[in-house]
ZARO-247967 format. One record per residue (C-alpha): residue in one letter; residue number from 1; x, y, z. Coordinates in Angstrom, 2 decimals. Layout:
REC residuo num      c1      c2      c3
REC       A NUM       X       Y       Z
...
% end
This chain:
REC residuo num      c1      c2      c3
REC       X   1    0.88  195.45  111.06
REC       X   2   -2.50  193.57  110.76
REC       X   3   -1.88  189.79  109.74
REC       X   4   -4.09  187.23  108.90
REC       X   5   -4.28  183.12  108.79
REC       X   6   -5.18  182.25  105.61
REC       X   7   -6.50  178.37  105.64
REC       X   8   -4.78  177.29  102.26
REC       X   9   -6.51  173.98  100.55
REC       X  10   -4.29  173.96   97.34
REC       X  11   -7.27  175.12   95.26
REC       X  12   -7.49  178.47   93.51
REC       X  13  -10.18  179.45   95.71
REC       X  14   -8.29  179.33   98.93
REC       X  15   -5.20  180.93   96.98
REC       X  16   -7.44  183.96   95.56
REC       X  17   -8.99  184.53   99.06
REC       X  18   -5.47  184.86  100.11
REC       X  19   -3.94  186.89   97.13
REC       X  20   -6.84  189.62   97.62
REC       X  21   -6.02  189.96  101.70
REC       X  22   -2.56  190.18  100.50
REC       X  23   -2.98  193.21   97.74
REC       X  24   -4.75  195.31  101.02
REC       X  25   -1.21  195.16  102.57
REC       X  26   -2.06  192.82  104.90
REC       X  27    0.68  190.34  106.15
REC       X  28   -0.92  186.66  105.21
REC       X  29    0.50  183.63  106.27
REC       X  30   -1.34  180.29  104.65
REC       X  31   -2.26  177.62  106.94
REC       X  32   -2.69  174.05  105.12
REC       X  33   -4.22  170.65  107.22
REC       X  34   -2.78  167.82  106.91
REC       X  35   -4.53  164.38  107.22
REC       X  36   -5.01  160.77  106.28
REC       X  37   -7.41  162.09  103.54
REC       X  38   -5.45  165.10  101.65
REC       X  39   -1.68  166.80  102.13
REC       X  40    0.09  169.77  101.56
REC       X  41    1.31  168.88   97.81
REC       X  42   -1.13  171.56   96.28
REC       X  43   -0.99  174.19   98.77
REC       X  44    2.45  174.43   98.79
REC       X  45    2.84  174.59   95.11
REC       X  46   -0.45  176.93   94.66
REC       X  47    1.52  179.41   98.10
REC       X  48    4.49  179.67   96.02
REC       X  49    3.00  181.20   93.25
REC       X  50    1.68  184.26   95.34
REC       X  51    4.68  184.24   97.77
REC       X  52    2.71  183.19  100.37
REC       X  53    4.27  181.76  103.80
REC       X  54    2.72  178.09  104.45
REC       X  55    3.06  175.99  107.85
REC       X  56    1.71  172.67  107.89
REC       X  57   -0.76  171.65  110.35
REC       X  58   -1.17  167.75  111.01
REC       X  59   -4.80  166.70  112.31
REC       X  60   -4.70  163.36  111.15
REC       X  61   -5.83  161.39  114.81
REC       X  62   -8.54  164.10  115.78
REC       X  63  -10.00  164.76  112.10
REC       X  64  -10.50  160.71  111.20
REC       X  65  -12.40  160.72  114.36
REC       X  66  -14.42  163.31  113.11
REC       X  67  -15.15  161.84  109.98
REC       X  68  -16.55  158.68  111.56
REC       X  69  -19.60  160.53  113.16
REC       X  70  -19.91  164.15  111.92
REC       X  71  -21.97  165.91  113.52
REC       X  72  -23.82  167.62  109.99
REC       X  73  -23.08  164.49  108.10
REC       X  74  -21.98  163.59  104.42
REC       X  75  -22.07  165.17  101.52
REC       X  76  -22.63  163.15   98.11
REC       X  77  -20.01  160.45   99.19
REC       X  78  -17.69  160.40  102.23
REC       X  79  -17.10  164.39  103.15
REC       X  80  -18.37  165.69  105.81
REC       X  81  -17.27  169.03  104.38
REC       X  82  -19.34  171.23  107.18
REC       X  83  -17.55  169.43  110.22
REC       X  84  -14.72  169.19  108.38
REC       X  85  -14.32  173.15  107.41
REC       X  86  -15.49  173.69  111.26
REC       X  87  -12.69  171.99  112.94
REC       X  88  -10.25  173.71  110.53
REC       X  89  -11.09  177.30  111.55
REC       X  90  -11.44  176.10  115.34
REC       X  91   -7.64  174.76  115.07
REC       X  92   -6.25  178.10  112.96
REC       X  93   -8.44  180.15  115.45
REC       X  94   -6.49  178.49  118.10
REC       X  95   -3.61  179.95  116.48
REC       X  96   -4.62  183.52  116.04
REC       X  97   -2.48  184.43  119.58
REC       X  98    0.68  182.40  119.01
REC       X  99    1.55  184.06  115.40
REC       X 100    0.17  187.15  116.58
REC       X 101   -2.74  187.35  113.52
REC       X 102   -6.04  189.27  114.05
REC       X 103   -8.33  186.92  112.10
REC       X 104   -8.76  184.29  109.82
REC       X 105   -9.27  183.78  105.69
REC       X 106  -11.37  181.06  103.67
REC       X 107  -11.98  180.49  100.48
REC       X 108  -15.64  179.59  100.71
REC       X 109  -18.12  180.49   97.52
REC       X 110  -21.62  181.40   98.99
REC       X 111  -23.48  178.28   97.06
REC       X 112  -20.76  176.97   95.49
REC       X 113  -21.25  173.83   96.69
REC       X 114  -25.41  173.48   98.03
REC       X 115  -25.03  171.45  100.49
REC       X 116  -21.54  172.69  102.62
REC       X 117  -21.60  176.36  101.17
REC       X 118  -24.86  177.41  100.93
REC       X 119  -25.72  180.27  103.88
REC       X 120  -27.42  177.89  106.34
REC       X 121  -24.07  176.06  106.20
REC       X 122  -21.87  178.43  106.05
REC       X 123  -22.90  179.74  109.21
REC       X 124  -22.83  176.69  111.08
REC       X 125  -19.53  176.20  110.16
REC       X 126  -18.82  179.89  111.50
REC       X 127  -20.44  179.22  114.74
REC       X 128  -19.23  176.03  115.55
REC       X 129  -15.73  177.19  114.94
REC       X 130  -15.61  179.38  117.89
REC       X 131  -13.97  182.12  116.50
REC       X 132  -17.26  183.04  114.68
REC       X 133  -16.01  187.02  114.87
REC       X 134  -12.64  186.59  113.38
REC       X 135  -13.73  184.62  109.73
REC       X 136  -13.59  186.85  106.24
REC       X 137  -14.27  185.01  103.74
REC       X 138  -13.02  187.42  100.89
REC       X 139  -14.78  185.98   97.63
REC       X 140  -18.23  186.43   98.76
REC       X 141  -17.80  188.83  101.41
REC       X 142  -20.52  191.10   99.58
REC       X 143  -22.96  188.58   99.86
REC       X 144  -23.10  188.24  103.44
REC       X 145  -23.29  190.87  106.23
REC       X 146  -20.36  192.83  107.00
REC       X 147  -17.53  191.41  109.68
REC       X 148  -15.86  193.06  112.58
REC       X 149  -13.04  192.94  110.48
REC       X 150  -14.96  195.25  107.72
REC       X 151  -16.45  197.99  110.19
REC       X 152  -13.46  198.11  112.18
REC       X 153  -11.20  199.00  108.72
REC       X 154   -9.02  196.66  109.17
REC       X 155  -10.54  195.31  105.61
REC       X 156  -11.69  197.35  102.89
REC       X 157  -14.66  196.00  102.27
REC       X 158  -15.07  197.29   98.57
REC       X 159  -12.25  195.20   97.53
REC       X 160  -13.57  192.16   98.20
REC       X 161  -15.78  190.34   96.03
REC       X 162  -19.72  188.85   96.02
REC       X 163  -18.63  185.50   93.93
REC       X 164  -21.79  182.81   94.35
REC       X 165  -23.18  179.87   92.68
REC       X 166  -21.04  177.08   91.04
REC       X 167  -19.79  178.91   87.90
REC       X 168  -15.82  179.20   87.93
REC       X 169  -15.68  182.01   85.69
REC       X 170  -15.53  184.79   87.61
REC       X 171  -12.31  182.92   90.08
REC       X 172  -10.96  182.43   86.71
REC       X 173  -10.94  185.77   85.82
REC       X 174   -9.47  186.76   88.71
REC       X 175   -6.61  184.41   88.74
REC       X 176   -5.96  185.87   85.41
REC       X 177   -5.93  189.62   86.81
REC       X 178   -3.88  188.40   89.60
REC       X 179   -1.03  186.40   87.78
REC       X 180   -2.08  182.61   88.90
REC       X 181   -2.07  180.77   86.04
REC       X 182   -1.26  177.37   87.65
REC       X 183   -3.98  175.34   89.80
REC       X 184   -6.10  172.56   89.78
REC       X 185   -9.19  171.14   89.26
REC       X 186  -12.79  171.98   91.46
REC       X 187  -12.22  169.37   95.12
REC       X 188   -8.95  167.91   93.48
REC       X 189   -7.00  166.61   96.57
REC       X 190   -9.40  165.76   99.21
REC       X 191   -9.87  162.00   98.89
REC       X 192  -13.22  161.92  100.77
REC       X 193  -14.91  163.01   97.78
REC       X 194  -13.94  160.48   95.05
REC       X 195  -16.40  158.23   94.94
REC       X 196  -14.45  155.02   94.73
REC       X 197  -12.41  155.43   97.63
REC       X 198  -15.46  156.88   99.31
REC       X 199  -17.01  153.32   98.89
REC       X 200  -14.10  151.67  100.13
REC       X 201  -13.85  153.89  103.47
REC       X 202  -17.97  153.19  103.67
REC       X 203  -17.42  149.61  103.63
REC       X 204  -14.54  149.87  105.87
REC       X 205  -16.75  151.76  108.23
REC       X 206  -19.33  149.51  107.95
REC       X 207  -17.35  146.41  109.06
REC       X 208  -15.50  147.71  112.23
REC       X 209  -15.31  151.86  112.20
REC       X 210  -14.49  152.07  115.51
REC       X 211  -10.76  150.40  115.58
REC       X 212  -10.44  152.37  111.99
REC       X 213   -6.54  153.96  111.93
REC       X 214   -4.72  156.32  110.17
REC       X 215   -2.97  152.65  108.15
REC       X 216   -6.01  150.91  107.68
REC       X 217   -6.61  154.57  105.43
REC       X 218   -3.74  153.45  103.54
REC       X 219   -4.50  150.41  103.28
REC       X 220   -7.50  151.53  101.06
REC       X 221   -5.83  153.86   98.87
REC       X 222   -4.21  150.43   97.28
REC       X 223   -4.55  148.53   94.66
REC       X 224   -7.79  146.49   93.66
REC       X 225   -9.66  145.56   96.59
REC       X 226  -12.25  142.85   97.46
REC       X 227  -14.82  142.14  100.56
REC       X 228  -14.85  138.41  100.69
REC       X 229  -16.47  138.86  103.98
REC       X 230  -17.16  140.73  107.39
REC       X 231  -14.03  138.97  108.44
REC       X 232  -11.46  139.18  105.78
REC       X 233  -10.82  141.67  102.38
REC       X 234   -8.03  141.51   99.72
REC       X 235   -6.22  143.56   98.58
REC       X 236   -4.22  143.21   95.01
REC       X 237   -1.55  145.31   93.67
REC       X 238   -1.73  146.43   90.05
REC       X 239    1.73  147.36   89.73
REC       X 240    5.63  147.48   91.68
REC       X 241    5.05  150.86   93.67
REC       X 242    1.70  149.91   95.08
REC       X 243    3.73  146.47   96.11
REC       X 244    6.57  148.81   97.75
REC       X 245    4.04  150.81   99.67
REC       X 246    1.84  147.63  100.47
REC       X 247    5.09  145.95  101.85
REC       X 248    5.87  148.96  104.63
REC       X 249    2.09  148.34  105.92
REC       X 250    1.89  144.33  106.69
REC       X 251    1.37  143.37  109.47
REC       X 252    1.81  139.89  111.31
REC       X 253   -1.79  138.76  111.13
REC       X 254   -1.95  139.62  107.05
REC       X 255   -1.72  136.88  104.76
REC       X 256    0.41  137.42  101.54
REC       X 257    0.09  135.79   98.71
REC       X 258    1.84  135.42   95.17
REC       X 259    1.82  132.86   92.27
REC       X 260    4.37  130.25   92.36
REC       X 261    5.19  129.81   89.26
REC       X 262    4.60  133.19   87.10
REC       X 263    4.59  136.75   86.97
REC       X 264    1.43  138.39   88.49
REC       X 265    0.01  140.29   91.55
REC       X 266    0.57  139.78   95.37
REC       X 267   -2.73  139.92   97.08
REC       X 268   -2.63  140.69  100.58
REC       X 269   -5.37  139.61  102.89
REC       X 270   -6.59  142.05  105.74
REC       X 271   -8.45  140.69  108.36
REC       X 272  -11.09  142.40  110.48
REC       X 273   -9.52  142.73  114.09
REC       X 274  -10.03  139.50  116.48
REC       X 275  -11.14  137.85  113.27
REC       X 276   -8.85  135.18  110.53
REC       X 277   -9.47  134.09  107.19
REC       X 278  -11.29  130.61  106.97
REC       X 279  -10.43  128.22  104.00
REC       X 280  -12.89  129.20  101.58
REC       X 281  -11.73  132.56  102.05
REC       X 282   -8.35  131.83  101.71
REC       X 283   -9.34  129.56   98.39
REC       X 284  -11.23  132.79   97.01
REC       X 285   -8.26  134.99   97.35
REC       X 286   -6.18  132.30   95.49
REC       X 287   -8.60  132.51   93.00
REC       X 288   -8.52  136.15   92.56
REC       X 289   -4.68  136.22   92.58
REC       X 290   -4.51  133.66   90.06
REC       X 291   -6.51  135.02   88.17
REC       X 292   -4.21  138.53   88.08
REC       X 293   -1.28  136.18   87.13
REC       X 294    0.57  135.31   83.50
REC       X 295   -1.27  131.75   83.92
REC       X 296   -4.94  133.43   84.32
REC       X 297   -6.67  131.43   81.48
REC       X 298   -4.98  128.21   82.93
REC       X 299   -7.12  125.36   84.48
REC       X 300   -5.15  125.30   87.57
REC       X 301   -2.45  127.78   89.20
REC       X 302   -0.15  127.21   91.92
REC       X 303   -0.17  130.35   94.64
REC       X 304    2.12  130.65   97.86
REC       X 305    0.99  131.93  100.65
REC       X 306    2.46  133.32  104.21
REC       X 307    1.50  135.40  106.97
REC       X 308    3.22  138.57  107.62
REC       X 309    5.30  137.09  110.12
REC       X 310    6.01  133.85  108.90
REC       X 311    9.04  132.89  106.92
REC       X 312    8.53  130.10  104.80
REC       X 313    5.20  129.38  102.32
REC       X 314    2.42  127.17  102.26
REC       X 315    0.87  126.55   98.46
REC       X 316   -2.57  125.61   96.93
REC       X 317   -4.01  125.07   93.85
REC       X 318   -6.74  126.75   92.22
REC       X 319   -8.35  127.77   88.96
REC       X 320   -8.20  131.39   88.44
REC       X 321  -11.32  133.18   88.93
REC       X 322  -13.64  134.46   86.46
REC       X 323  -14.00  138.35   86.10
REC       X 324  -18.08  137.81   86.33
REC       X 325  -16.86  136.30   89.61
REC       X 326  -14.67  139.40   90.84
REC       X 327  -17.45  142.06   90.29
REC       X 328  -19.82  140.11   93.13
REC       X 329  -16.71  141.22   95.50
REC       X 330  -15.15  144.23   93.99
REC       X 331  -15.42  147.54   96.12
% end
């Protein structure tokens, strides 16, 4: 029986491209990545809905690398969406032999996106896959020049479809026709694309993108954060879960800090590695704390501080910043 590899994003596009392989009586088995920058959540939710068999494929080391020098660079904020579709048909091409499937699915949109899914790119990310003859991409097949797949029959090429440009209504109707009434928004999941976080993973580039690690991603998925400098930023947590997931990620050489005497946030400072936090640093992130506290319009505030690995606290005093202050460091 032919099979197929179906890469699986959680999106309806990835699900439809799937779906339409399926109704040929094809045997299609979903394949979703897994990284510091988007999970399986979605895809397993949107494979359910089409019966669709899902493994899991963690590339978190290998595809943060990537994303630190891609090769066909950014899109409008952090995605290297070329590179990053590239090295996701190289892995499931790897995969073709060992679940004994003849070629592999996307859910690409010719122009959907102009600067990842226009033709140009789309065949760069074909090529640079290495598995450039084994890659239908079912919604706009009709747009681009037949595959082996196709001529060989293994396809039908009339069933596919010649979807382009950025319109959803034609996916839409589809999903309809198909029974998938359940999915998400247009690049809902991948965090590279939302433009705050994007800024926070540029500035966290910027400072030392080389000793960057799958935590230090966490890190910035926290909270409010703050540059106070190339050596030091803050982090401060806006409610009890982000203080719970905070907590799991200290390490020794952090600095925590909380208001003595009230209610507020803990701010947690993260040095740059090799670097510490001078004392007007330290002051600053007082401030900010304070200033995230019950006592934030009082003229002076009492905040404890520790490192990670200490056990008792040190205190200062300090008047709570102003918020005119907090936008010169906000990221």
């Amino acid at each position: 029986m032919t099979r197929a590899l179906a890469l699986t994003s959680g999106g309806l596009d990835s699900i439809l491209a799937a779906k339409l392989i399926q109704t040929q009586g094809i045997d299609v088995i979903g394949i979703c990545f897994v990284s510091a920058f988007f999970g399986s959540k979605n895809a397993e939710k949107m494979a359910a809905q089409i019966g669709l068999p899902l493994k899991a494929v963690d590339f978190t080391v290998e595809h943060l690398e990537m994303t630190k020098h891609p090769k066909n660079g950014y899109g409008k904020n952090m995605n290297p969406c070329i590179d990053c579709h590239a090295m996701m048909l190289k892995y499931a091409g790897r995969m073709l032999e060992e679940m004994e499937a003849d070629f592999l699915i996307t859910g690409e949109v010719l122009d959907q996106r102009p600067m990842s899914q226009n033709k140009k790119a789309l065949d760069i990310v074909r090529k640079e896959s290495d598995f450039e003859d084994k890659i239908l991409r079912p919604l706009c097949a009709q747009k681009l020049q037949p595959t082996r797949m196709e001529l060989e029959g293994l396809v039908d090429r009339s069933r596919l479809f010649g979807i382009s440009g950025k319109s959803r209504k034609a996916q839409m109707e589809l999903a309809a026709q198909l029974g998938i009434v359940d999915y998400p928004t247009p690049a809902g999941g991948c965090l590279l694309t939302e433009p705050q976080f994007a800024n926070r993973l540029r500035d966290l580039y910027n400072i030392d993108k080389a000793s960057v690690t799958p935590e230090d991603i966490r890190l910035i998925k926290l909270g409010r954060q703050f540059r106070l400098s190339p050596a030091v930023k803050l982090i401060s947590t806006r409610n009890s879960q982000e203080y719970i997931d905070l907590r799991e990620l200290i390490r020794d050489d952090f600095i925590i800090l909380d208001t003595a005497e009230c209610t507020g946030s803990t701010g947690v400072i993260v040095p740059t590695k090799g670097m510490t936090a001078a004392d007007g640093e330290l002051r600053l992130a007082a401030e900010i704390v304070a200033r995230y506290s019950k006592f934030k319009d009082q003229e002076q505030v009492v905040v404890k501080y520790r490192y990670g690995n200490q056990e008792g606290h040190d205190f200062i005093t300090v008047k709570p910043a102003r918020e005119e202050e907090l936008a010169k460091y906000l990221l």
